[in-house]
Structure formats: structure tokens, C-alpha cells
C-alpha positions in Angstrom: 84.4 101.3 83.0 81.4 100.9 85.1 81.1 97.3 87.0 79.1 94.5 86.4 75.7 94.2 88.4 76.0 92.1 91.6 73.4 89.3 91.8 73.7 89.1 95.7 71.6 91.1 98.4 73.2 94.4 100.0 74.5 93.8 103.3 76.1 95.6 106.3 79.1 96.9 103.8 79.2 100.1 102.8 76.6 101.0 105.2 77.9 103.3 108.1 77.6 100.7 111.2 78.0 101.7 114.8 80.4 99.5 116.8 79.3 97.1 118.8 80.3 97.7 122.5 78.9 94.0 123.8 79.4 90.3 122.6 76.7 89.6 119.8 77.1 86.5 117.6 74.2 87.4 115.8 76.0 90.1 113.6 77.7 87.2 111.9 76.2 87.5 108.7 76.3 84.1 106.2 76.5 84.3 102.4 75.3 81.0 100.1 78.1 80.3 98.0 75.3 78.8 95.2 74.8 81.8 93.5 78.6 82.2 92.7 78.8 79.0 91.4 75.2 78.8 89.7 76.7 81.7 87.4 79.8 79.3 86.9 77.6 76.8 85.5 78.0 74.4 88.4 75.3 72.1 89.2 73.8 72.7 92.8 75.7 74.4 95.4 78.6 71.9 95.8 82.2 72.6 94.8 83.4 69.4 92.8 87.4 69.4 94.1 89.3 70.1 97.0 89.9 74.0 98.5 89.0 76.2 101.5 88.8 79.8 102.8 92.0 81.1 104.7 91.5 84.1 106.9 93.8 86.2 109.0 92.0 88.6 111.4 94.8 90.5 113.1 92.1 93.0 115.6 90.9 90.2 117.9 91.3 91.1 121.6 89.4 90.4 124.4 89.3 89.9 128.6 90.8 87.5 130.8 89.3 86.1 133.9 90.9 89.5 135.5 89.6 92.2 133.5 93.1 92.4 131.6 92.8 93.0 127.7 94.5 90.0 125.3 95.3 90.0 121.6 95.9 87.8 119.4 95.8 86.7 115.6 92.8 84.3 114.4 93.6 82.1 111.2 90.3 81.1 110.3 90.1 78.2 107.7 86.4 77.6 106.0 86.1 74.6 103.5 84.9 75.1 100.0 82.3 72.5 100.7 80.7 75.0 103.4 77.3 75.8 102.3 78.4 79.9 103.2 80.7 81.9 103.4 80.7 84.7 105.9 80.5 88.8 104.9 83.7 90.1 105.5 82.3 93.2 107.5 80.2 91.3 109.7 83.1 88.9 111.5 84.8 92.3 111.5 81.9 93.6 113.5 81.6 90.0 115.7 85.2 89.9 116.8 85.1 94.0 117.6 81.9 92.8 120.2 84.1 90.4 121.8 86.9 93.1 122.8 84.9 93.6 126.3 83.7 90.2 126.9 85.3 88.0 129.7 87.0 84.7 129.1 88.5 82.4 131.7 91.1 81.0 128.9 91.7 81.0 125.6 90.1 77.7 124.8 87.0 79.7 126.1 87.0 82.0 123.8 88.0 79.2 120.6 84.7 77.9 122.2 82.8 80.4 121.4 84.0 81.4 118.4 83.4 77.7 117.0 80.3 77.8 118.4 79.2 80.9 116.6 81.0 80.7 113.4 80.0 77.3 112.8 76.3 78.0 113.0 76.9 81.2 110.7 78.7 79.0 108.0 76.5 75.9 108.5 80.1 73.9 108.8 82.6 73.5 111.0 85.4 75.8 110.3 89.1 75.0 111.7 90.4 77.9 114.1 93.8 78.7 115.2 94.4 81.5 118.1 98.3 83.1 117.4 100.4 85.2 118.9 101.8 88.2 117.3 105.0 86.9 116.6 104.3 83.4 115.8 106.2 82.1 112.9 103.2 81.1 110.5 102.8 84.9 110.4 105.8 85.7 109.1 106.7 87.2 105.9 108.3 84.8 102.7 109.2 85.6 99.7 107.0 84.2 96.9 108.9 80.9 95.5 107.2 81.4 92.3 108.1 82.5 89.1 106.2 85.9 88.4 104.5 86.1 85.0 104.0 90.1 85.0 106.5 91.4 82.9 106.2 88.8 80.0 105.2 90.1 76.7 101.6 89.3 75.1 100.4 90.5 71.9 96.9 90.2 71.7 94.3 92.3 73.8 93.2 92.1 76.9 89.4 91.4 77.6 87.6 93.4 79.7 85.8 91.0 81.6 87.1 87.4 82.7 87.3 85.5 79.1 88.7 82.2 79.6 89.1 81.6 75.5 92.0 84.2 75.6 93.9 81.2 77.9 96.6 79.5 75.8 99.1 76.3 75.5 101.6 74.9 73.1 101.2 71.4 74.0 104.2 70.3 75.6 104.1 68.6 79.6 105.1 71.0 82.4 105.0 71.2 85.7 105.0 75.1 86.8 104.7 77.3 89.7 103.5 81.0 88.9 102.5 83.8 90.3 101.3 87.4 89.9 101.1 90.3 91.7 98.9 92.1 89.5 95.6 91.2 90.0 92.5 93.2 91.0 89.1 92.7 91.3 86.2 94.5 92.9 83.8 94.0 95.8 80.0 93.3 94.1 78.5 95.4 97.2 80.8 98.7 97.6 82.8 98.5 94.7 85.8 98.9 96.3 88.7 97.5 94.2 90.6 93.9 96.0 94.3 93.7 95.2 95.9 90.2 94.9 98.8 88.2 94.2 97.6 85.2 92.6 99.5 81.6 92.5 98.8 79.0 89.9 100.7 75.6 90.6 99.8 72.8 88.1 101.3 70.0 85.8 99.7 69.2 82.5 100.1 71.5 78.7 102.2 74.7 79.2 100.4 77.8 79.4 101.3 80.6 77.7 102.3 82.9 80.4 101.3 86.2 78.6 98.2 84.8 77.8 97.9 83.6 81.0 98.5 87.2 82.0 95.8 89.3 80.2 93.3 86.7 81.5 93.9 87.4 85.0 94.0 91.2 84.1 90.6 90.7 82.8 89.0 90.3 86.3 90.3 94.3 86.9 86.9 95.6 86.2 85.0 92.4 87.8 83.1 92.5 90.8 82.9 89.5 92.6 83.8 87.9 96.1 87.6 86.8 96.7 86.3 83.2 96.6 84.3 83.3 93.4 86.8 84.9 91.6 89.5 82.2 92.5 86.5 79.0 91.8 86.2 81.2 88.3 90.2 80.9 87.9 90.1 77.3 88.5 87.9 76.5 86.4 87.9 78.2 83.3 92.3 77.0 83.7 90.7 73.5 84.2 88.1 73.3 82.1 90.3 75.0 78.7 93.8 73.9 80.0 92.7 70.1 80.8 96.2 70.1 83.3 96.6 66.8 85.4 96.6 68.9 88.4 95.8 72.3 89.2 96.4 74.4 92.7 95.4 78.4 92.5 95.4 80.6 95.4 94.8 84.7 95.8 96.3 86.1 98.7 94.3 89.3 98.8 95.8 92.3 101.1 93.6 93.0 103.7 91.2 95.4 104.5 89.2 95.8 107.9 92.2 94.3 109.5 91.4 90.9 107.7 92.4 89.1 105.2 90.8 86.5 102.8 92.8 84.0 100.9 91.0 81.4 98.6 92.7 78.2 97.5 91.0 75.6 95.4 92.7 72.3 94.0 92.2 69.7 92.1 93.6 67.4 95.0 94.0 66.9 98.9 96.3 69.5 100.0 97.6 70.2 103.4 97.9 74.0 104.2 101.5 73.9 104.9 101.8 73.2 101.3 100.3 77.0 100.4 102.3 79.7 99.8 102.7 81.8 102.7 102.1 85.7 103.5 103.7 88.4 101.6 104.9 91.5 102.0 101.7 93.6 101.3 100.1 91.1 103.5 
């Protein structure tokens, strides 16, 4: 099945790109989130809950004061209230021109990656240098009961259709995952694997039906934010729950990855679900 048409601009990916060999913040490339949202039916550019933008970039390195090559792991977390979001390829690009440039300490270089991200995303994003084996890196097991091997009998839509969704009334609070999601970039077309976690309390779902709607996305191309914003809402707008927390942990690619959360109230990131295996 072919994909749907992207309505955002080509950028750098899928473009062959030469890598950069000296610092330059101006390969950062911003993306408005208001066109996402727009075709979500979303009034202006604003996200109306709570949520951010979790990154993990595992290739950063650069120079100390000495010449001597460092590494480390950037967490990178961009509220949903950010007017952009920043192309994947390009802060790929960006930290790869830092791996030659001199910094006389690590705040330094936090520094100058605040300094540079911040303009690109028109916010202030929250940055956290790690070391390789630092324990928020670390692998869990997903505390969630997995919804992929329940039984559904109706079809499965071949686009996101939130009117397959589907409750029987009674008051739950449930924490659910699964592994099988997919969707597709809207520039290379490249498919984006996911588990995706749905915490909420309000009517149950019905967890096959729950299922074939999240399968629906397999042929949609769409940013990893967009698609969880789409997930939140069409679950809040047909499931009416009291609360509602969803979050994709995509695998990565480039040596990042991107992990969406949106919520329907103020949550701490300690209260996420952590990395996976395929992470």
C-alpha cells in the first residue's frame, strides 16, 4: 500500500549529506509542529495538555581542553508546548560537527548545546550529559500488560480510524502496552518501529480493539510526535477516560532515539516507562 502524502517540506533526510568536519549550529534544522496538529483539528499551534519530546543521542563526543576525545549520552527533553521540533537528521548532523570542537568542561559544551538548540526549537529544552553506564540508561522490562496477542474480530483499518476504538462501560485503571506498532517517516518513507504504552483510568477499552487501531498507523506516515498527539487524542476524544498517559518508545535510528509522551496531567519523567530492550 503506497503511503499517504506528506504535507511538510523535504529536508536534509534522505538526501546524501557530507559530514560535517567543524562545529556548525546552523545545520540544526526546526520543524513547526502546527501543521501536525492543524490536520488534528487543533486550533492554532498550541497542544492543549501536558507532554514533551524525549531524546537519547548515544554518538555525541567531543574535545577537552587537551585535545583528548570524550563521549557521552545526551537525553534531550523538548516540551510539547515548543513551537518546533527539530529534524532528526539535522541534530544528527550538529552533534557529528561538534566531535572536533574544543571544550574546557562539560558545562561548556551543555552551554552550547542550550544555546543552539534552544534557538532551533524556539524553547528551552532540558539537557542531561550521561555517561555510558549510567543507570537511567539501563534496560527494564516493560511493567505493562501487552495487548498483542488478544483476539479481535472485526478488521483492521488501513489508516488511523479512531471509530474502530471500543469500551464496555465499566471504570478501570490500566497500564498497556504494545510492541507492535509501526509507522513511517513522511519524508523517506522509511518504516519507525515502536512499543507504545497507554496508562489511563476512566471506561475499559477493549484491548483488541484497541489493538487494530494502533495497527492502523502501519501504513501512516507521520513524525514520532504526531502520531502519539493523534493516539491521545482520538483515545481522549472517543474513550472520554479521566486520565490518559501514552508514550512510543521508538527504536532508534542515526544513533538517536525519539520518544513522545503526552498526558492529560503533570507528570514527572521518572514516572515514564523506561528503555527497552530494542532500545
Amino acid at each position: 500500500m503506497a503511503l499517504e502524502t506528506p504535507f511538510y517540506a523535504v529536508t536534509s533526510l534522505g538526501h546524501t549529506t557530507p559530514y560535517p568536519q567543524t562545529y556548525d549550529p546552523a545545520l540544526l534544522l526546526g520543524l513547526e509542529r502546527h501543521p501536525g496538529r492543524q490536520s488534528l483539528g487543533l486550533e492554532g499551534a498550541g497542544w492543549p495538555a501536558h507532554g514533551g519530546d524525549l531524546w537519547t543521542a548515544y554518538e555525541l563526543s567531543w574535545l577537552d581542553a587537551y585535545g583528548r576525545p570524550q563521549v557521552a549520552v545526551l537525553r534531550l527533553h523538548i516540551g510539547a508546548h515548543s513551537p518546533c521540533i527539530v529534524e532528526s537528521k539535522s541534530l544528527k548532523l550538529y552533534l557529528c560537527s561538534l566531535h572536533e570542537q574544543r571544550f574546557s568542561a562539560p558545562a561548556d559544551l551543555l552551554a552550547c548545546l542550550q544555546a543552539d538548540l534552544s534557538a532551533c526549537l524556539r524553547a528551552s529544552p532540558e539537557l542531561q550529559l550521561c555517561t555510558i553506564d549510567d543507570p537511567d540508561l539501563q534496560v527494564q522490562p516493560a511493567s505493562s500488560f501487552c495487548i498483542d496477542q488478544v483476539a479481535w474480530s472485526g478488521a483492521t483499518p488501513t489508516q488511523p480510524d479512531a471509530g474502530v476504538l471500543r469500551g464496555d462501560g465499566a471504570f478501570v485503571a490500566e497500564n498497556l502496552v504494545s510492541h507492535l506498532f509501526k509507522s513511517n517517516c513522511p519524508v523517506t518513507g522509511q518504516p519507525d518501529w515502536a512499543s507504545v504504552f497507554i496508562r489511563y483510568q476512566g471506561p475499559r477499552l477493549d484491548h483488541g480493539a484497541l489493538l487494530a487501531y494502533l495497527l492502523s498507523f502501519r501504513h501512516h506516515a507521520d513524525f514520532h510526535e504526531h502520531c502519539v498527539e493523534r493516539i491521545y487524542l482520538d483515545l481522549w476524544r472517543h474513550m472520554q477516560p479521566e486520565s490518559l498517559l501514552v508514550m512510543a518508545r521508538y527504536t532508534r535510528r542515526g544513533g538517536v532515539d525519539i520518544n513522545p509522551w503526552r498526558a492529560s496531567h503533570a507528570t514527572s519523567l521518572t514516572d515514564l516507562w523506561p528503555r527497552l530492550g530494542r532500545q
